[in-house]
DRENPA-3360 file (N, C-alpha, C; in nm, 2 decimals, always signed):
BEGIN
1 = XXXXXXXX = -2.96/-1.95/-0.42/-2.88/-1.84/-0.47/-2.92/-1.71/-0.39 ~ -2.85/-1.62/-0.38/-2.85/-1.50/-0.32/-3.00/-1.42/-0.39 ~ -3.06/-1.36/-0.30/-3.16/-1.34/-0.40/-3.29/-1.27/-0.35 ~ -3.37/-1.27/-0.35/-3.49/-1.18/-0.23/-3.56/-1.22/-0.14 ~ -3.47/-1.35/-0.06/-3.54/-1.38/+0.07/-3.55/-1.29/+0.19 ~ -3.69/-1.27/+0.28/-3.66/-1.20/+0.36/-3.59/-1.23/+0.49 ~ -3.48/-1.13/+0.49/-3.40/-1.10/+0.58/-3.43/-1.14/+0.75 ~ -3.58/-1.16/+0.77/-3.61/-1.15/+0.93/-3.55/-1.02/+0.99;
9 = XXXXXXXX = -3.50/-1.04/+1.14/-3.47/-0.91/+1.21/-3.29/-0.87/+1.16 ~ -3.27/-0.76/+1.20/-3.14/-0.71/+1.18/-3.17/-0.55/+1.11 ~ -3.09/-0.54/+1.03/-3.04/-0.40/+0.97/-2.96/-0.31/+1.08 ~ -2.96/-0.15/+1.01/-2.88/-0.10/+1.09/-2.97/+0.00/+1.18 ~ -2.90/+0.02/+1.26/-3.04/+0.12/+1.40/-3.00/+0.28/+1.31 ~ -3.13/+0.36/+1.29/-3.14/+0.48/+1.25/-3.00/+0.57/+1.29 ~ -2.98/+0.57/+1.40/-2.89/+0.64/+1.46/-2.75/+0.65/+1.39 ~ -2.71/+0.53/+1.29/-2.58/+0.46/+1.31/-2.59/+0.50/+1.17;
17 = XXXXXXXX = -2.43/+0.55/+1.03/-2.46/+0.56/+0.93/-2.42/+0.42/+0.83 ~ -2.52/+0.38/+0.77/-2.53/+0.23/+0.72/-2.34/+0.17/+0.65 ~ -2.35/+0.09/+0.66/-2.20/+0.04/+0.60/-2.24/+0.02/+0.42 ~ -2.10/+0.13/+0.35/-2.12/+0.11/+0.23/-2.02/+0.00/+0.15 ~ -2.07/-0.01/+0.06/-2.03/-0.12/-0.04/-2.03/-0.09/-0.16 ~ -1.92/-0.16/-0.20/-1.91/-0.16/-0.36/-1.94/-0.30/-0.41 ~ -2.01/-0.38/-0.54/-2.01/-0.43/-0.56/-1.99/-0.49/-0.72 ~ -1.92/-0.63/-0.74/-1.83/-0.64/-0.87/-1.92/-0.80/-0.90;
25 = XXXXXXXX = -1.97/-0.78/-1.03/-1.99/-0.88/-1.04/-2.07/-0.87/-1.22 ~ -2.02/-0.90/-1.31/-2.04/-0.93/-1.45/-2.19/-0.99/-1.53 ~ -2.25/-1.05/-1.40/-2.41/-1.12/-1.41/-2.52/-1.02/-1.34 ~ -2.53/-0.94/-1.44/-2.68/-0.83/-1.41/-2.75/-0.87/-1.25 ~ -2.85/-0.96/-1.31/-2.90/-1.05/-1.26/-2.83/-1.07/-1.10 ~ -2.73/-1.13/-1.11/-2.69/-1.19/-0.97/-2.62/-1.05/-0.92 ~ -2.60/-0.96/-0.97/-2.58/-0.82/-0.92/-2.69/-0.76/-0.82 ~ -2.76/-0.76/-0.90/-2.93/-0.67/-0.85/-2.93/-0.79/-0.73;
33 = XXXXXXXX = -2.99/-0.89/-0.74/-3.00/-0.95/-0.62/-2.91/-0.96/-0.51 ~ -2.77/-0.93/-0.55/-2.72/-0.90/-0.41/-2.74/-0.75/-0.37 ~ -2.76/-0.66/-0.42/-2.81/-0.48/-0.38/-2.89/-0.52/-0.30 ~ -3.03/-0.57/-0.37/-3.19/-0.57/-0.34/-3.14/-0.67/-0.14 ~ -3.08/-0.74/-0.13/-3.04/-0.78/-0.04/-2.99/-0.73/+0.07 ~ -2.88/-0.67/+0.04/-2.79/-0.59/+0.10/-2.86/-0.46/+0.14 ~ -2.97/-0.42/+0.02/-3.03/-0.25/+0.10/-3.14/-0.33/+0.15 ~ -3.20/-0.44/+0.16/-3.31/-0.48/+0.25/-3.23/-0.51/+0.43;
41 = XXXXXXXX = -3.09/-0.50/+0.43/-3.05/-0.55/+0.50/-2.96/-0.44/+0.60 ~ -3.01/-0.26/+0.57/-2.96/-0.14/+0.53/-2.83/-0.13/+0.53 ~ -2.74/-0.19/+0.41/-2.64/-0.17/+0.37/-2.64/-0.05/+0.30 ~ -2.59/+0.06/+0.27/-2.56/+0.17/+0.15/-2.48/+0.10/+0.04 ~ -2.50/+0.05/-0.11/-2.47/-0.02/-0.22/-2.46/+0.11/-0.30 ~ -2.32/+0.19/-0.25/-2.25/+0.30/-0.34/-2.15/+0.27/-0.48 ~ -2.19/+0.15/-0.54/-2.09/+0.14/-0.65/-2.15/-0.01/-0.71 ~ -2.20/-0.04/-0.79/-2.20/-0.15/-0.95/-2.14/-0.17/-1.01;
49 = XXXXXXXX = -2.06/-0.29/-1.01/-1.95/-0.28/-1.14/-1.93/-0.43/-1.21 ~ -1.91/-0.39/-1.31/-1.95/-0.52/-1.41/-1.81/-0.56/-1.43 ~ -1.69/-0.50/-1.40/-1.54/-0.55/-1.39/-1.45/-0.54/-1.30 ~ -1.36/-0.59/-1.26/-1.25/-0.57/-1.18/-1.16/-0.46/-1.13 ~ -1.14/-0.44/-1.30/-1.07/-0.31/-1.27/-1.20/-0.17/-1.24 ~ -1.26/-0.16/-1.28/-1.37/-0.11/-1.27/-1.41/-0.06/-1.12 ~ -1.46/-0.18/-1.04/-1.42/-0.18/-0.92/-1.35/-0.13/-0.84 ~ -1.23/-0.15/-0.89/-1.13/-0.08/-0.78/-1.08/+0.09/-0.82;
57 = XXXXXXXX = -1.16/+0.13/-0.95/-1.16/+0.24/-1.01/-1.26/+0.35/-0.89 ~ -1.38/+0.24/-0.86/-1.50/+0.33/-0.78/-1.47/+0.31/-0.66 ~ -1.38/+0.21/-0.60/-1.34/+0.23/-0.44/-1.25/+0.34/-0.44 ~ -1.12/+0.33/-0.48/-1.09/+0.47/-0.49/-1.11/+0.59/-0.49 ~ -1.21/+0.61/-0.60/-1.30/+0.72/-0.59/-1.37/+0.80/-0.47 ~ -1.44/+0.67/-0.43/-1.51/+0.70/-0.32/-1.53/+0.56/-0.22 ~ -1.41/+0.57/-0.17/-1.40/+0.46/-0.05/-1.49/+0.41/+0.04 ~ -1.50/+0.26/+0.03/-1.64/+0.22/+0.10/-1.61/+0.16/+0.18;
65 = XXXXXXXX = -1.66/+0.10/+0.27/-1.64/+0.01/+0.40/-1.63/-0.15/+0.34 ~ -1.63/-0.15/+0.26/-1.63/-0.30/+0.19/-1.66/-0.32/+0.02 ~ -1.57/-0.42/-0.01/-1.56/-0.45/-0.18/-1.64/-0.59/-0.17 ~ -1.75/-0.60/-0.24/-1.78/-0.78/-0.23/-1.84/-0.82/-0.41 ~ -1.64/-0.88/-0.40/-1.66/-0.90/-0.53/-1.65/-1.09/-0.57 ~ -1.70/-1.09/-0.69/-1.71/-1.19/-0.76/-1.65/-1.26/-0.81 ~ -1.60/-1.38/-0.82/-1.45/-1.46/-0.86/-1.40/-1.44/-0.96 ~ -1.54/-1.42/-1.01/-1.54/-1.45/-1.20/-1.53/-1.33/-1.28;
73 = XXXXXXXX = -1.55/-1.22/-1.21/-1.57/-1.09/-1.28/-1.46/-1.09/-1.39 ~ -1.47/-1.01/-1.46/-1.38/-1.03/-1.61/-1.27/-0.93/-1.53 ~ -1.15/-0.92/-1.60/-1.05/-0.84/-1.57/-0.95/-0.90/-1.41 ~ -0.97/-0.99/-1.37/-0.92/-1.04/-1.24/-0.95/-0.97/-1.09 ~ -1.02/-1.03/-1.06/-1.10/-1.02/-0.93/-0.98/-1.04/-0.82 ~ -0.88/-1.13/-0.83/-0.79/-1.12/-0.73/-0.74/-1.00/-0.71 ~ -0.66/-1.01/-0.85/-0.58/-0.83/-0.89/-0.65/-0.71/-0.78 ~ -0.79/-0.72/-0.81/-0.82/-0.64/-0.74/-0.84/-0.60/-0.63;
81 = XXXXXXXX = -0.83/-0.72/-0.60/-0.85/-0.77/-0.41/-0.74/-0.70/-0.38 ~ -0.64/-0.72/-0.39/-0.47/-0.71/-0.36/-0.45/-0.56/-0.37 ~ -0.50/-0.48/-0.49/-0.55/-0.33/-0.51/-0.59/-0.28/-0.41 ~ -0.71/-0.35/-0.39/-0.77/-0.26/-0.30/-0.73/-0.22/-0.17 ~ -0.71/-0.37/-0.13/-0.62/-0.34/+0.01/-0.52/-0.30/+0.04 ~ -0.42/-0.29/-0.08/-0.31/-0.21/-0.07/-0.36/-0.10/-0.08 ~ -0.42/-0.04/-0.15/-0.43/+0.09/-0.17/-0.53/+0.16/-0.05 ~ -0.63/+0.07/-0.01/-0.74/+0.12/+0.07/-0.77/+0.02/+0.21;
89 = XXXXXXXX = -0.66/+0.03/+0.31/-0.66/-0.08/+0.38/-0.80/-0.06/+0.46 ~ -0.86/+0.06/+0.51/-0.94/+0.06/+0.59/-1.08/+0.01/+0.52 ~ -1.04/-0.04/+0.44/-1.14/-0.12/+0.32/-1.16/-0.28/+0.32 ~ -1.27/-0.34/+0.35/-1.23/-0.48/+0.35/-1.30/-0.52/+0.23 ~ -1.23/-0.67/+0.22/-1.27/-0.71/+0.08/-1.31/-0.89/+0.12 ~ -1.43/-0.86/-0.01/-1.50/-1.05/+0.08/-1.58/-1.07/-0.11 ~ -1.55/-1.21/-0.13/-1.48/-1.24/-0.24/-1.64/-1.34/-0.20 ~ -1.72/-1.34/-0.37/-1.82/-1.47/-0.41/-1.79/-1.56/-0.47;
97 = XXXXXXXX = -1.82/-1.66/-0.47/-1.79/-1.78/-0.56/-1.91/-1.89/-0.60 ~ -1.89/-1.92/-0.70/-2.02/-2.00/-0.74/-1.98/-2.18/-0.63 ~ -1.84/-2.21/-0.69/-1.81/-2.29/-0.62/-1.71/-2.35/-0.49 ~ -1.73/-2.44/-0.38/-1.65/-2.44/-0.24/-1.51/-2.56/-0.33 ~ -1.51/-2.54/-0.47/-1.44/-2.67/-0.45/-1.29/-2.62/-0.55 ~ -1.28/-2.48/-0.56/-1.19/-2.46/-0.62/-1.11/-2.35/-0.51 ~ -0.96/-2.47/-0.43/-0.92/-2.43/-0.35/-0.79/-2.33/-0.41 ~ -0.76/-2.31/-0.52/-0.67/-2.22/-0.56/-0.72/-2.10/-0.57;
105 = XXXXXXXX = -0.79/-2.07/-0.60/-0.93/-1.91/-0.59/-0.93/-1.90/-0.44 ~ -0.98/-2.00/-0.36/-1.00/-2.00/-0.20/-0.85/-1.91/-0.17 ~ -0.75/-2.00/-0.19/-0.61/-1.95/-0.11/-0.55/-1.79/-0.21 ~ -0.53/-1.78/-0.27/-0.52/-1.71/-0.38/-0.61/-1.58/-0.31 ~ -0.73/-1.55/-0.27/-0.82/-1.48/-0.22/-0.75/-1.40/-0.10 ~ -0.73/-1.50/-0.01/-0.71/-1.49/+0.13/-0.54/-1.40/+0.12 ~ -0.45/-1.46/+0.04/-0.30/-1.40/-0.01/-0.35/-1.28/-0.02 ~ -0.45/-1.25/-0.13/-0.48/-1.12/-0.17/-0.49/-1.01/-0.09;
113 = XXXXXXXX = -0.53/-1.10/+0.05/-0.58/-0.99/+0.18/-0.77/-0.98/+0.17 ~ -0.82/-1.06/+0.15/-0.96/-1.11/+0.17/-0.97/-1.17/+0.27 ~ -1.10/-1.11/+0.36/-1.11/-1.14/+0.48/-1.26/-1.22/+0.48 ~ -1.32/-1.22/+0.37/-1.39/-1.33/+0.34/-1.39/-1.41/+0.24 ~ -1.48/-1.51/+0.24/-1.49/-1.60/+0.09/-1.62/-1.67/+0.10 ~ -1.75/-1.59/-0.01/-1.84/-1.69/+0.07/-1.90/-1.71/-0.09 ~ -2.01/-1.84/-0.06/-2.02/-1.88/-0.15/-2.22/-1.83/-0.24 ~ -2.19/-1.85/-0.34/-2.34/-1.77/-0.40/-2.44/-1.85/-0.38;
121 = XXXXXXXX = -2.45/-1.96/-0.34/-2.57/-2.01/-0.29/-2.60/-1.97/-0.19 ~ -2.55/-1.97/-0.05/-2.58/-1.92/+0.06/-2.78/-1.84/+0.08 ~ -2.80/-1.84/+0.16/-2.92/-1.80/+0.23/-2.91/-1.65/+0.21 ~ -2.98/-1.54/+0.09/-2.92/-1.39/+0.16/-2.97/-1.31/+0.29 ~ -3.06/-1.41/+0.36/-3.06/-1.37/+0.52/-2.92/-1.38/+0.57 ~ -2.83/-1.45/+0.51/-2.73/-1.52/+0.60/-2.60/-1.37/+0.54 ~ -2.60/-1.33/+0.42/-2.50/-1.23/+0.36/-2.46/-1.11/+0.44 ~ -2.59/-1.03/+0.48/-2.56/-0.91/+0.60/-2.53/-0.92/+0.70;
129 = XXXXXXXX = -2.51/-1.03/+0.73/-2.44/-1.05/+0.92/-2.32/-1.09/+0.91 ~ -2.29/-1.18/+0.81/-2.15/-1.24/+0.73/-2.09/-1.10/+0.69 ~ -2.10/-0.99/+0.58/-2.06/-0.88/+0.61/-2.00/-0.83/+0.74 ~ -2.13/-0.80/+0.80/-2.09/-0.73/+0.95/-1.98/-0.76/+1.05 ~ -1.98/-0.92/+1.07/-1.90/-0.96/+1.08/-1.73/-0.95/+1.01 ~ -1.72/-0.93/+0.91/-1.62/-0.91/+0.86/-1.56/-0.74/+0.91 ~ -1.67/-0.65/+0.88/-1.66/-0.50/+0.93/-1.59/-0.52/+1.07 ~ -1.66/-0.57/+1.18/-1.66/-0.62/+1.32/-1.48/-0.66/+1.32;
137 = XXXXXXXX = -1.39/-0.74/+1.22/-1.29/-0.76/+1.23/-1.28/-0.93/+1.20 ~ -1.39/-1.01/+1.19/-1.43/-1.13/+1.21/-1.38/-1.21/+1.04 ~ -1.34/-1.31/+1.00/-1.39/-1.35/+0.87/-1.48/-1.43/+0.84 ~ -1.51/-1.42/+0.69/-1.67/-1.47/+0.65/-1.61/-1.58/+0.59 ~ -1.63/-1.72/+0.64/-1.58/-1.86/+0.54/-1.68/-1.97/+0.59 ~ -1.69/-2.06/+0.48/-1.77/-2.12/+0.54/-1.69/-2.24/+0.60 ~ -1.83/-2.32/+0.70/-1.74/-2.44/+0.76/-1.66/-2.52/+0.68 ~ -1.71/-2.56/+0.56/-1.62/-2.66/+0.46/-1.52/-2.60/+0.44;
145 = XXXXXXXX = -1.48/-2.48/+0.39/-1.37/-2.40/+0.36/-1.29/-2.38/+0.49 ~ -1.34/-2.37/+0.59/-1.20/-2.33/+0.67/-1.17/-2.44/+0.72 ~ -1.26/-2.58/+0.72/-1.15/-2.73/+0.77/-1.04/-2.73/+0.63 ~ -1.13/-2.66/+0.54/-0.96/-2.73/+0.40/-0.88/-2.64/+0.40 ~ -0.89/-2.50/+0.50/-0.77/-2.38/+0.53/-0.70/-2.44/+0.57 ~ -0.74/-2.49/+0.74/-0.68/-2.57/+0.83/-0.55/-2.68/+0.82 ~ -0.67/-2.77/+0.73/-0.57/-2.88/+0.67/-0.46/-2.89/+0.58 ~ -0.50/-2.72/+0.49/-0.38/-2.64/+0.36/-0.29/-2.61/+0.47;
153 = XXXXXXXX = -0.27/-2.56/+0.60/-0.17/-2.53/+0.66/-0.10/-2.62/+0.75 ~ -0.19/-2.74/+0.80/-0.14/-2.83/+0.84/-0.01/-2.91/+0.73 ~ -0.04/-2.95/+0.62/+0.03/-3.02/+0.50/+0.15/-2.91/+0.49 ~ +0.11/-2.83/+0.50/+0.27/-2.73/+0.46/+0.34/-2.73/+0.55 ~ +0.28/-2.73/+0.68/+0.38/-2.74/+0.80/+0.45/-2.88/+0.82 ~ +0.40/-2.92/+0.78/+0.48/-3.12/+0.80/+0.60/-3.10/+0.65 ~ +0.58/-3.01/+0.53/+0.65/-3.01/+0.44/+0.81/-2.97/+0.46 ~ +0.90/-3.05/+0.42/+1.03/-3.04/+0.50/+1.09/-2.88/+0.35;
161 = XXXXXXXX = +1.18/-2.79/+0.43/+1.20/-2.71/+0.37/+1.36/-2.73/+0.39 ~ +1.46/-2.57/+0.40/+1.56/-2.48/+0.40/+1.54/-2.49/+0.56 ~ +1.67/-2.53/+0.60/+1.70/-2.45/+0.71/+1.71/-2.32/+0.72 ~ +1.63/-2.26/+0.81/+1.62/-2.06/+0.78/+1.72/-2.03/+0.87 ~ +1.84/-1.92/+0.79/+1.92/-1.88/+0.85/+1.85/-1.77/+0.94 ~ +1.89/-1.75/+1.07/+1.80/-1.65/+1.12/+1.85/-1.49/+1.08 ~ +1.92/-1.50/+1.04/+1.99/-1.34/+1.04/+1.92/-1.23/+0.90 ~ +1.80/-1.34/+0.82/+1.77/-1.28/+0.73/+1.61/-1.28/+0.74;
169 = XXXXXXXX = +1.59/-1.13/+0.73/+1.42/-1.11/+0.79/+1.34/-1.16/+0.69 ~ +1.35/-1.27/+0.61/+1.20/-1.32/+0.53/+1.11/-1.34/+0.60 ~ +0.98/-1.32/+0.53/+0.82/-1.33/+0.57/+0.79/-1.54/+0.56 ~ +0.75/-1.60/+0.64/+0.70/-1.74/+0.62/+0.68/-1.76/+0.50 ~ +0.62/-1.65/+0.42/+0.58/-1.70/+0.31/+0.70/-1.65/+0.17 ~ +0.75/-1.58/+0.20/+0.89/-1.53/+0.09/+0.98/-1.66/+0.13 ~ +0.94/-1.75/+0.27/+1.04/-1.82/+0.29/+1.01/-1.99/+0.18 ~ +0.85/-1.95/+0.19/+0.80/-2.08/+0.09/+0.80/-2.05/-0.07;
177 = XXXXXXXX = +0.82/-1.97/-0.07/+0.89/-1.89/-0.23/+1.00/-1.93/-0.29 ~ +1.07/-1.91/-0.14/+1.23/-1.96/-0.18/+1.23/-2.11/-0.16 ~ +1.20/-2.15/-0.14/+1.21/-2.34/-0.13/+1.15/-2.38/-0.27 ~ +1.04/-2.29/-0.31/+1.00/-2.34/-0.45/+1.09/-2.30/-0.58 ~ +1.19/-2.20/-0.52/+1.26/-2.17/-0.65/+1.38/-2.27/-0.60 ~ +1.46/-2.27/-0.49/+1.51/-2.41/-0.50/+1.51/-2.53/-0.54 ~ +1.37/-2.56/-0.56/+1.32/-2.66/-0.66/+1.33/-2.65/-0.84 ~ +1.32/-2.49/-0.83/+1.35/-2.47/-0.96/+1.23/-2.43/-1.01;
185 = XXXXXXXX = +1.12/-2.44/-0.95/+0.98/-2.38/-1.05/+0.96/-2.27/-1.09 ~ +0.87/-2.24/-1.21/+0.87/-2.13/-1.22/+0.78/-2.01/-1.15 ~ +0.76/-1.87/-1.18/+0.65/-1.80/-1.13/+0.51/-1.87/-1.14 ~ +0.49/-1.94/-1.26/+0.30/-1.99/-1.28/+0.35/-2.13/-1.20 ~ +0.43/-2.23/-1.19/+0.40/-2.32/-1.09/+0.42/-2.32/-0.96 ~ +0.48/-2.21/-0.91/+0.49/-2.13/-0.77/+0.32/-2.12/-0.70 ~ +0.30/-2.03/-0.83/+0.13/-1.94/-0.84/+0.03/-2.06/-0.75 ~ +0.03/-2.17/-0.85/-0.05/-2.28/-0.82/+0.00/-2.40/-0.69;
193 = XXXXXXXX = +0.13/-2.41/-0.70/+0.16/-2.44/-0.57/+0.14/-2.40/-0.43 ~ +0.16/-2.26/-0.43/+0.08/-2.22/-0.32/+0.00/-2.16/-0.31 ~ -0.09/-2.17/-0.39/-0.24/-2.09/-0.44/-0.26/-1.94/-0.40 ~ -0.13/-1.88/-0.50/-0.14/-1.69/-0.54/-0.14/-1.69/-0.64 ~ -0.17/-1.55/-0.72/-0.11/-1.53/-0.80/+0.04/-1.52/-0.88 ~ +0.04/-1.47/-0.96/+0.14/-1.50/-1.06/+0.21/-1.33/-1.01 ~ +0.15/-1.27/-1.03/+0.16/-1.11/-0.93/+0.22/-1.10/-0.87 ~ +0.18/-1.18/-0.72/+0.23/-1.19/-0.63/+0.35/-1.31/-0.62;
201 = XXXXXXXX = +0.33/-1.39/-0.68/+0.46/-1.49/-0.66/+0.56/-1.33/-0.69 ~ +0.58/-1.27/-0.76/+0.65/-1.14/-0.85/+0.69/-1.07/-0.75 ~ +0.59/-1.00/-0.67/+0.61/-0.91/-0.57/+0.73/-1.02/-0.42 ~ +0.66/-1.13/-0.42/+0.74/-1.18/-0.29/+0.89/-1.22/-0.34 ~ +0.94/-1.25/-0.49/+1.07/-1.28/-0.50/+1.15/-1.15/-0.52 ~ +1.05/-1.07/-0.55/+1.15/-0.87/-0.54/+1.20/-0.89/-0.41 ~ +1.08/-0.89/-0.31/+1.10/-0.88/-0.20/+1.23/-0.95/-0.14 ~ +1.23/-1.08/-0.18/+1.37/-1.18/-0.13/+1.44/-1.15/-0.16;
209 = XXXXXXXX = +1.49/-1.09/-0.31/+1.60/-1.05/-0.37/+1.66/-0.95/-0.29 ~ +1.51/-0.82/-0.28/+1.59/-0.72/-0.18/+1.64/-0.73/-0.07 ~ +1.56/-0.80/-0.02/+1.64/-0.84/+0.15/+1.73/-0.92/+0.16 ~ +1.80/-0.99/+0.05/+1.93/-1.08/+0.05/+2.00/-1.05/+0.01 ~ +2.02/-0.88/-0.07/+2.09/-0.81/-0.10/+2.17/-0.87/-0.25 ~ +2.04/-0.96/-0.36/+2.10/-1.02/-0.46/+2.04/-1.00/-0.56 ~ +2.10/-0.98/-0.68/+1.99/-0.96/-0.81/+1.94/-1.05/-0.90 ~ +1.94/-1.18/-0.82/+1.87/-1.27/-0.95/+1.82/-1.40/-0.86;
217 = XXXXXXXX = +1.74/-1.47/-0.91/+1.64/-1.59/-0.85/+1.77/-1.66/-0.81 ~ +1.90/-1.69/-0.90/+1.98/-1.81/-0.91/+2.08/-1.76/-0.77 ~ +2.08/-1.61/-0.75/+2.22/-1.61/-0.69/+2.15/-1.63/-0.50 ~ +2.00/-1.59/-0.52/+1.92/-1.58/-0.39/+1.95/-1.75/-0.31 ~ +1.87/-1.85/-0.45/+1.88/-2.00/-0.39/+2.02/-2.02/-0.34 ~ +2.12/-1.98/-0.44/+2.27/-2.03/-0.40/+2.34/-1.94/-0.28 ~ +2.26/-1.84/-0.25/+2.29/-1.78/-0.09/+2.26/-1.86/+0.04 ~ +2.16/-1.89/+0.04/+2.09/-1.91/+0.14/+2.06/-2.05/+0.10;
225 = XXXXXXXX = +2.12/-2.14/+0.02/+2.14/-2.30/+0.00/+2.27/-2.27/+0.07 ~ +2.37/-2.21/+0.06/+2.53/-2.21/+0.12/+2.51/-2.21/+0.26 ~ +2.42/-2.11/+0.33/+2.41/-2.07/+0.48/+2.36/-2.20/+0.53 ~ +2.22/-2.23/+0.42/+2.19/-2.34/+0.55/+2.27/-2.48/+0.53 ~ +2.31/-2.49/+0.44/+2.44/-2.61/+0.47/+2.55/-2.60/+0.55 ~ +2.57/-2.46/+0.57/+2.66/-2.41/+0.68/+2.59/-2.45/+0.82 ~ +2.48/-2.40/+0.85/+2.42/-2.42/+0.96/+2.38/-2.56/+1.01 ~ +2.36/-2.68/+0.93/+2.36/-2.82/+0.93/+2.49/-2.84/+0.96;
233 = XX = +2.64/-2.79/+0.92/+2.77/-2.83/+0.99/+2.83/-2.93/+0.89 ~ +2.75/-2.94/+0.73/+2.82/-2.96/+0.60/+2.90/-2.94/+0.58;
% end
């Protein structure tokens, strides 16, 4: 567990002003030991917070170089992810987890705009360079997690969809939105099919609606089911 191993070499050179942090996480305990970590490792740990919302209450406030929050925090840790970077892009956000085996939190994270995902056992020699890295522009995942990114995007690409009419600017992913309401699912089995939120399933069907110029889930599928049967030569 993350905790008071010593660091070895690293930190930041006197000259340079330390990278600050906020950090989210509901277990006292596993809190302090990521600080005690993080300032042995000369991070600046400008914010504690025992909830989600909370969190994104003190990045706003006072904007840090990084959110590293906790899966579990009460109030929705994703929510917040998604907050934050919307609101504070020059802000990155890198997400803890107790466990590598819950791939709907993994993908769900990354939707959010999380540019890491790492897990709470880890080595905390290993947490400040994993940061840095992420600062740097780099993402923080571990090896197990990013062969099951790899393979989550391989399986979707072999998944047969909608012929995309070209003349309509959807995003890849408003385009996998729309194939799941052609199936007819709802917002929470969208959520879990392609591991976001229920939020965001919300935000990407506004989105479709708007850009298809339609006001309802039924009339979006029956647009763009007509084009691409047009474009098959039905």
């Amino acid at each position: 567990m993350l905790g008071l191993r010593h660091r070895g070499e690293g930190g930041e050179s006197p000259d340079l002003e330390p990278p600050r942090v906020v950090i989210a996480d509901n277990h006292v305990p596993a809190r302090i030991g990521v600080r005690l970590a993080l300032e042995e490792d000369g991070f600046l740990v400008c914010g504690e917070e025992g909830t989600a919302p909370a969190a994104v209450a003190a990045a706003l406030r006072d904007p840090p170089d990084l959110c590293l929050l906790d899966v579990d925090t009460p109030g929705d840790a994703i929510v917040a992810a998604e907050t934050i970077r919307s609101r504070l892009p020059e802000t990155q956000v890198v997400m803890l987890s107790d466990s590598e085996n819950d791939e709907a939190l993994l993908f769900a994270a990354l939707e959010a705009g999380a540019a890491g995902y790492l897990l709470k056992d880890m080595d905390s020699s290993r947490l400040g360079p994993a940061l840095r890295d992420v600062l740097d522009g780099r993402a923080a995942l571990p090896r197990g997690l990013t062969a099951r990114l790899i393979e989550e995007f391989r399986d979707r690409a072999r998944e047969p969809g909608l012929v995309r009419p070209t003349d309509r600017d959807l995003t890849a992913r408003e385009w996998e939105v729309l194939d799941c309401l052609r199936e007819g699912l709802s917002t929470r089995s969208i959520a879990k099919r392609l591991f976001i939120t229920e939020t965001t399933v919300r935000r990407h069907v506004s989105s479709i609606l708007r850009k298809l110029g339609v006001s309802s889930r039924e009339a979006a599928v029956e647009l763009v089911t007509q084009r691409s049967t047009n474009l098959n030569g039905e």
